[in-house]
C-alpha positions as CSV (number, residue, x, y, z in Angstrom):
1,X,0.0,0.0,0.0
2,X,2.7,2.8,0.9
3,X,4.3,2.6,-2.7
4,X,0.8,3.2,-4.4
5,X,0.4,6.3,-1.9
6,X,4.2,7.5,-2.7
7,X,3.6,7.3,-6.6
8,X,0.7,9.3,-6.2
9,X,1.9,12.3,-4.4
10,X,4.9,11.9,-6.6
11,X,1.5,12.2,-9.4
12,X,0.2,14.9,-7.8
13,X,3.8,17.0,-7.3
14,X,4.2,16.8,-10.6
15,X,0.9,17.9,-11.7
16,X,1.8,21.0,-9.5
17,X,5.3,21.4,-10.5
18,X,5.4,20.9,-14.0
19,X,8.3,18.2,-14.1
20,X,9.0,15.1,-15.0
21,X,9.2,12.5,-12.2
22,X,13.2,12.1,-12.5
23,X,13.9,15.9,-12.3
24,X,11.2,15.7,-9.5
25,X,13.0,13.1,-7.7
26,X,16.6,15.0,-8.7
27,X,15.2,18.7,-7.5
28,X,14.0,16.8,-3.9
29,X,17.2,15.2,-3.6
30,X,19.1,18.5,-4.4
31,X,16.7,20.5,-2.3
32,X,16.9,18.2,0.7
33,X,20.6,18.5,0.7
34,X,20.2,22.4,0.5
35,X,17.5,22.4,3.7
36,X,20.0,19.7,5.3
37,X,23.1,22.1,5.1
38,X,21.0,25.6,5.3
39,X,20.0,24.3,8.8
40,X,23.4,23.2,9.6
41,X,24.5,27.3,8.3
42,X,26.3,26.2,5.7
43,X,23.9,27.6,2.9
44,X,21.3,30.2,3.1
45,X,18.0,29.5,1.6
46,X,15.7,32.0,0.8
47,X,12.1,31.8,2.6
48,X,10.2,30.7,-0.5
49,X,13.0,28.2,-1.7
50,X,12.6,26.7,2.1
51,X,8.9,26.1,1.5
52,X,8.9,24.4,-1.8
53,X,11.4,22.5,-0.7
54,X,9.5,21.3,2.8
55,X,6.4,21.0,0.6
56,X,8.1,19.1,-2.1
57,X,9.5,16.7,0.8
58,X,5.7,16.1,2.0
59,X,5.0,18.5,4.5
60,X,0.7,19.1,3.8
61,X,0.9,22.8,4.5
62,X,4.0,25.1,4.9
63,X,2.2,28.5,4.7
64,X,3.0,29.2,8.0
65,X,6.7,28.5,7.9
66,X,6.7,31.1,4.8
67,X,4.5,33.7,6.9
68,X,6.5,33.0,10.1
69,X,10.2,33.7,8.1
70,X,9.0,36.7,5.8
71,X,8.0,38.3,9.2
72,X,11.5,37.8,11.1
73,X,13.3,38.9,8.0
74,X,10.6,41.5,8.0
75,X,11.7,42.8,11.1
76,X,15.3,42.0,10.9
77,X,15.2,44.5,8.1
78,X,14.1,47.6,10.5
């Protein structure tokens, strides 16, 4: 049952993404790698590059994580 669920949210990231499932699978990879070292400080990721990437990795709903990091770099701005 859990490869039939994978294959469709690969389906539905797709759909939503406009990529074939091996540059899918290759932008996740790469992306998780970027999140991995951004975390670590190693790379800085940009607030909207951190959410695709968290959303591209299955996470349902990453609006807040977007809303929450534009408003600390809001205010780190001032």
């Amino acid at each position: 049952m859990q490869p039939l669920r994978d294959a469709t949210r690969l389906r539905k990231l797709r759909l939503l993404v406009g990529l074939s499932l091996a540059d899918l699978a290759r932008r996740t990879a790469i992306g998780a790698q970027r999140l991995a070292r951004a975390e670590r400080g190693d790379d800085v990721l940009r607030p909207v590059e951190k959410a695709r990437v968290v959303q591209a990795l299955g996470a349902p709903d990453v609006g807040w994580l977007f809303y929450a990091e534009t408003c600390s770099s809001d205010e780190n701005r001032e």
